[in-house]
N, C-alpha and C positions, 0 to 999 in steps of 0.2 A: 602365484601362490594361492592356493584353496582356503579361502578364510572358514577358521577355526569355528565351533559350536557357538554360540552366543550364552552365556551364563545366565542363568536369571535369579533376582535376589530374593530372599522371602519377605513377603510383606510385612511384617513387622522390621524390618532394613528402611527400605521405602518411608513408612509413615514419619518415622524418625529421622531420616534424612526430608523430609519433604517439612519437618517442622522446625530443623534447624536450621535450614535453608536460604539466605535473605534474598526478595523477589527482587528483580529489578526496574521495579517499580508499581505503585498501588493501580489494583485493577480496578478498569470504567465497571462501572455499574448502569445498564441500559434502562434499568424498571423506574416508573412513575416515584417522583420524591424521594429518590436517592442524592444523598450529598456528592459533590465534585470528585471526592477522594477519599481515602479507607486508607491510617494510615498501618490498620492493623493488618498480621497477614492473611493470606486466602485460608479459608478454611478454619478458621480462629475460634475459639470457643465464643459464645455469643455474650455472657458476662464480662464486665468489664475486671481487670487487672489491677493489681497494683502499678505498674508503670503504663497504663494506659486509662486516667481515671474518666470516668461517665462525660458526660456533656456537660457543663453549666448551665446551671437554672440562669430563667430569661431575668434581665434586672428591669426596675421595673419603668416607664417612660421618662427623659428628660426634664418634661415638661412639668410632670405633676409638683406643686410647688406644698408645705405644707402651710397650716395659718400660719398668716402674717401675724408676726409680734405686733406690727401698728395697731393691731386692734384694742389692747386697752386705752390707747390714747382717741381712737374715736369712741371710744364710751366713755371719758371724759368729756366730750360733746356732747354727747347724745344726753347726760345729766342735767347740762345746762336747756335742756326742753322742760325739765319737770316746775312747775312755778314754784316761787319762794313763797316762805309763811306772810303772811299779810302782817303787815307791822313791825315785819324786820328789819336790823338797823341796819342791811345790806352789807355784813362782812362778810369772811368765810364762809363757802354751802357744800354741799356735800360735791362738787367739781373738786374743789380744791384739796378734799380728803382722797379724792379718788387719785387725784393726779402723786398724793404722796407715795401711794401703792406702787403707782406706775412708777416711781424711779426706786422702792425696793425691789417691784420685780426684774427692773433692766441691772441692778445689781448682783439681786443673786443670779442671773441669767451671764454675767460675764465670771462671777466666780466658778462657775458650773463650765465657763470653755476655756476659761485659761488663758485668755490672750490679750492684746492691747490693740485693741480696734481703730482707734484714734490716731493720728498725726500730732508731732510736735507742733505744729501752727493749730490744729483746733483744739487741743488742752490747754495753751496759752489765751486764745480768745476767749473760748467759755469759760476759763477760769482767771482772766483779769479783773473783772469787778470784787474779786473777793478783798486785795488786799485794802482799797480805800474802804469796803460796807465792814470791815475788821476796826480797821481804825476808827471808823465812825461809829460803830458800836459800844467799844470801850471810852468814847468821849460823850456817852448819853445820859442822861438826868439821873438813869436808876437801871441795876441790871435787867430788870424784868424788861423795860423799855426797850434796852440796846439786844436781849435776847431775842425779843417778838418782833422788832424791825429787823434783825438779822434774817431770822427764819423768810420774813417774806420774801425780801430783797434776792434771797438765795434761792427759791422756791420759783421765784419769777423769770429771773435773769440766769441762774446758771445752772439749777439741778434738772427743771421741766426741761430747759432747753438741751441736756445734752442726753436725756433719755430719750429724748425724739429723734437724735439723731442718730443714738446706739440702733432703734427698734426701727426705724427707716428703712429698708433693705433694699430699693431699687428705685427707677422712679414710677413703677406702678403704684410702691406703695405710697410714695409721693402724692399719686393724681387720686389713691384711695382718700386722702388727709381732704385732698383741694375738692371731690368731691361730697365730704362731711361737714367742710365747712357751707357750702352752698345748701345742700338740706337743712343744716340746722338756718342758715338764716330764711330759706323758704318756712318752715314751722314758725318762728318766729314773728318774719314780715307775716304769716296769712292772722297769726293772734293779734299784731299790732292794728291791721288793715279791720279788723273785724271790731276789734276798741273804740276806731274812730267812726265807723259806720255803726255804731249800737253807742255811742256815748257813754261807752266804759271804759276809759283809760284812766291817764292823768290829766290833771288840773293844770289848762294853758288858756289864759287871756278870760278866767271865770268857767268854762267851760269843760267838761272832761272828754277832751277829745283827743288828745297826743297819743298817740302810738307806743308804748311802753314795752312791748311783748309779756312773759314770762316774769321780768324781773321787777316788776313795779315802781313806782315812785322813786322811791331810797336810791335803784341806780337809772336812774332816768337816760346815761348814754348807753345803757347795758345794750338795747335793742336797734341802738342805732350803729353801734361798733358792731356787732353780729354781722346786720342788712349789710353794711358796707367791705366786711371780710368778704361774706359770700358772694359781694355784687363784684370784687376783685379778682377772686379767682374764681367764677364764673366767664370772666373777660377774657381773663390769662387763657385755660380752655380751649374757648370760643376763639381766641387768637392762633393757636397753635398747630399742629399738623397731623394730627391723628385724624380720626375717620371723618367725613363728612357729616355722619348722623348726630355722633358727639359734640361737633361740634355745634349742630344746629341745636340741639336740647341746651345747651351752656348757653349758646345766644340767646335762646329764650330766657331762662333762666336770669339770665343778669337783663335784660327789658321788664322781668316781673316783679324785680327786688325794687325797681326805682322808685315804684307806687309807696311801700311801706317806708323808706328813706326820706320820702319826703314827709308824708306824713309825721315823724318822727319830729320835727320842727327843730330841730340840731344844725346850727349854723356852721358849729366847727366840722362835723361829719360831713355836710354836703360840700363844704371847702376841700378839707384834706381826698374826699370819693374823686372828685372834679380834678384835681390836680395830679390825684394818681392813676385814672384812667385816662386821662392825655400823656402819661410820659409811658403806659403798656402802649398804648396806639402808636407814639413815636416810635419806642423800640419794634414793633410788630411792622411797622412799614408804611409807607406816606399814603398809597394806595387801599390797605386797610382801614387806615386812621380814618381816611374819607369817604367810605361805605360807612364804616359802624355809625360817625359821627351824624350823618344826616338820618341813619336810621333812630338813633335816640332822640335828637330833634324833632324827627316824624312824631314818635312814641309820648316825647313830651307835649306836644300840640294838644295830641289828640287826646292824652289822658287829664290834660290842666284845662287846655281851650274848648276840646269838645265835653268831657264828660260836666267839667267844673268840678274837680275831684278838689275841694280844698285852695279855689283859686283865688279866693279877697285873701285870706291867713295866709299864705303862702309868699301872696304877692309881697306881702305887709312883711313877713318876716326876711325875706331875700333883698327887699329894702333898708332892712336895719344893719344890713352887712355893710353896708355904705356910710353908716350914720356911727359907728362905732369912734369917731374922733370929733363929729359934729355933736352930734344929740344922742350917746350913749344911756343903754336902758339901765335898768339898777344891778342887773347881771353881768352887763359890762362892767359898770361903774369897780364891782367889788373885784372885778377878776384883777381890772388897773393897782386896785389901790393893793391886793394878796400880791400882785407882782413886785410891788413896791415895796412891802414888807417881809419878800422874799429876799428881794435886793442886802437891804437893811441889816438882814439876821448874817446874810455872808459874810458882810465889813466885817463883824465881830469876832469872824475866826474863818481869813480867806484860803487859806490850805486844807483843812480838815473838817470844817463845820463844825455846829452844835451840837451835832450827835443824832442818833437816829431818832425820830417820832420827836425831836425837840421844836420843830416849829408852831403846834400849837403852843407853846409853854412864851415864845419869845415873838409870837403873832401882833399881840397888843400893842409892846413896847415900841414899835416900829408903822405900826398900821396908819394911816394917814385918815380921820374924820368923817372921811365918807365910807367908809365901811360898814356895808350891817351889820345885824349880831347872828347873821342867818338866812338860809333860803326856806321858802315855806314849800311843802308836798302834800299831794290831796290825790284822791281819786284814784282808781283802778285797786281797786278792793282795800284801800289803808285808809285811816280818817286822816286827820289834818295833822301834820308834822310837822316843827320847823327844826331843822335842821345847824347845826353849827361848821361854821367855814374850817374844817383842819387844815388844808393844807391851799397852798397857792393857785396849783387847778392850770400847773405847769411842771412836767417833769423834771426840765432842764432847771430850774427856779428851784425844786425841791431839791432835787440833790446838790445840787451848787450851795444853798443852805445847812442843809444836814450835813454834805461829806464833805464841802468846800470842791475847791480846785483839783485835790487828787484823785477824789469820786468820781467828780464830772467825767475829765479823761479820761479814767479807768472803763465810763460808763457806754459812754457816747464813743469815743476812742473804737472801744470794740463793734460797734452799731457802724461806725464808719468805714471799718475793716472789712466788716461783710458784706455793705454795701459793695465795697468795692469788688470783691472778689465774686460776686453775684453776677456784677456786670462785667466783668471778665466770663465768666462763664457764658451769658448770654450772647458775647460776640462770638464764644467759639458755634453755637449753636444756628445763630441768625440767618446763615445762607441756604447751610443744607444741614443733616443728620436729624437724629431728633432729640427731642428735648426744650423744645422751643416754650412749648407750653407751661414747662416747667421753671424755665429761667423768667418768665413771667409773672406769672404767678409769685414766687418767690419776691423777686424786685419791686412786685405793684404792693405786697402788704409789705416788706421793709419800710417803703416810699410813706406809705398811708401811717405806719404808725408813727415815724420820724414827724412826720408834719399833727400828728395828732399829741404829740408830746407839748407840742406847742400851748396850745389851751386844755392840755386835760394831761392827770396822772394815773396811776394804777391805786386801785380801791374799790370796794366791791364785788359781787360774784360774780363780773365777768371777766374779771384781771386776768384767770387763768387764759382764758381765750389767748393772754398775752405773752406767758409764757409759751403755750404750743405754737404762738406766731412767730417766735422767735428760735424756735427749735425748726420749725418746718423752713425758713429761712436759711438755718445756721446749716443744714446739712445740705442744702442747695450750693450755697457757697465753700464747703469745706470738702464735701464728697461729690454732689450731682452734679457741680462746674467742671471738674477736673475726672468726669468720668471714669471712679474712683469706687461704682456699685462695689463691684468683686471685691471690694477689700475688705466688705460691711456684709458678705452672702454670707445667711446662714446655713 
């Protein structure tokens, strides 16, 4: 059979069939920076469509992180560089104002996301002391009292510390905190160090020589609790597993604090420094412990035997440590006899205390003879002061007074909680991952202030330091143990 004519259709047939047409499949494209595929068809107008909308803008990298909220809590440090007025009677400074800002702003900051950040286990610990410093409150001499020891108590222990842990957000910003506190006591030890080497501090054995830093007289451990924060987690740091270089700057770092610690003539600080820098070096590893440890022995030779940095006072004072049960000085004397009349005030109300701020009021009745009527302060820019004993010059003694037995546990109870859950965390961290640095850190100022409760209480402009210690703690154990960042990202 003779096949027929071929028909041919008119072009406007074709174009129309050629655009309703579905390809069977998107054509390669061979030219320089062409994409893989073309899901549109050949010949397609070049605009993009409503069912075929443009490319997406690029977003922008993972990495870029915005400011850390931590930052107004290190400018709550960084105020405690500014010195206090000469003559002040060392209470509230302008840290402690700042620090109030800092938990309105982590307030309006969580009204503004809406959410509950928090775990039922860390709303319950940060917020256990409230109910014994409540009742303790409403059992005080006079509302104003039970009002003004309220606010502290709460400012200390539960509002600073759980704004640090809202504004925490990883443990970068963790190592930002542990790196703020080591500058601030670098500033501080090089004022202190500069005091005893130009004979402008405080007044120790006739002489104005003590180390004071920034805070004068009035808080005389103000600059030794700083040096030994920063000389802790400078260690913590220096122990952990980040970069080589890091680490070697922190090691330095915590070998340059020791100079100003000592000079500091603070018995209980070089106790509680010594005690908590052996139980980092345990946890950090037997092999550690025994590098660092002959390295500070080096350091101490050479700065006390070779330099003579302070070596007859030193010696004298690190001898009285011994003598505290034999031939105690007058500073011992009064701390024995404020313990004593700590004891005293509790009999009289063993559940609840006397109420907030009431242990000057009920110090006398109880105080044992050899009590003075005060310590005297001299030197480093204030004339001579003497000073009146308010409180026992023991934490555990104050509050076992004031809020009795259900304060205490309320107090310490939650202090024991975190310890523990801290060192939970640092065993998960110990072998491998990271975080080492941090479970450190963390557990070496728990450790330090636990044992500095012992001879010393909160008072002063450097109390706050105590609240952010216990906030940078409380989220180690509540969030940074239990690798629990992402539930705090903002």
């Amino acid at each position: 059979m003779t096949p027929g004519p071929v028909r041919s259709f008119p072009p406007a047939l074709r174009r129309l069939a050629r655009r309703f047409a579905l390809p069977p499949g998107p054509p390669a494209y061979a030219h320089a920076g062409a994409s893989a595929s073309c899901d549109a068809p050949h010949e397609a107008p070049r605009g993009p469509s409503p069912a075929h909308p443009g490319p997406a803008l690029p977003l922008p990298p993972s990495s870029a992180r915005t400011p850390s909220p931590v930052l107004p809590v290190v400018a709550v440090l960084a105020l405690l560089c500014l010195p206090l007025s000469p003559g002040g009677e060392g209470g509230a400074g302008p840290a402690d104002a700042l620090s109030a800002l800092v938990v309105l702003f982590c307030a309006v900051r969580l009204l503004r996301q809406r959410r509950r950040p928090l775990s039922g286990t860390a709303v319950l610990l940060l917020a256990l002391p409230v109910a014994g410093l409540a009742l303790a409150a409403m059992g005080a001499s006079s509302p104003g009292a039970g009002l003004t020891g309220l606010g502290r108590y709460l400012q200390i222990f539960v509002l600073v510390p759980a704004a640090v842990v809202l504004l925490v957000r990883d443990r970068a910003d963790f190592r930002v905190l542990a790196w703020s506190f080591v500058a601030l006591a670098g500033w501080q030890g090089a004022v202190g160090v500069h005091q005893f080497v130009t004979a402008t501090g405080a007044s120790y054995q006739g002489e104005t020589i003590r180390a004071v830093g920034t805070f004068g007289p009035q808080d005389v451990m103000g600059m030794a609790t700083v040096v030994s924060f920063g000389l802790i987690c400078a260690l913590g740091l220096a122990l952990g597993r980040s970069r080589a270089r890091q680490r070697a700057v922190a090691a330095c770092c915590a070998l340059a604090l020791l100079a100003p610690l000592a000079l500091s003539f603070s018995r209980g600080a070089w106790i509680a420094t010594a005690l908590t820098c052996t139980v980092q070096l345990a946890l950090a590893g037997l092999r550690r412990a025994l590098t660092v440890g002959a390295v500070v022995l080096a350091a101490g030779v050479v700065l006390v035997g070779g330099f003579g940095v302070g070596s007859a006072m030193l010696q004298e004072r690190v001898d009285s440590i011994t003598q505290v049960a034999d031939a105690p000085d007058q500073s011992v004397t009064d701390r024995y006899t404020l313990w004593a009349a700590a004891i005293g005030i509790w009999r009289e109300q063993p559940l609840t205390g006397v109420g907030l701020k009431g242990f000057p009021e009920h110090r006398d009745a109880h105080a044992p003879l050899a009590l003075s009527s005060g310590s005297d302060t001299d030197g480093a820019g204030s004339g001579f002061v003497r000073q009146p004993l308010l409180s026992p010059h023991n934490m555990y003694l104050l509050v076992l007074a004031e809020q009795g037995l259900i304060g205490l546990l309320a107090l310490a109870g939650g202090w024991l909680a975190l310890l523990a859950r801290g060192l939970r965390g640092w065993s998960r961290v110990r072998r491998a991952g990271p975080g080492l640095d941090c479970a450190l850190v963390a557990c070496g100022l728990l450790v330090w202030q636990l044992i500095d409760f012992v001879y010393a209480d909160i008072g002063g402009p450097s109390t706050v330091l105590t609240a952010v210690v216990f906030g940078v703690v409380a989220w180690w154990a509540l969030v940074g143990a239990d690798g629990r960042e992402e539930a705090l990202a903002r």
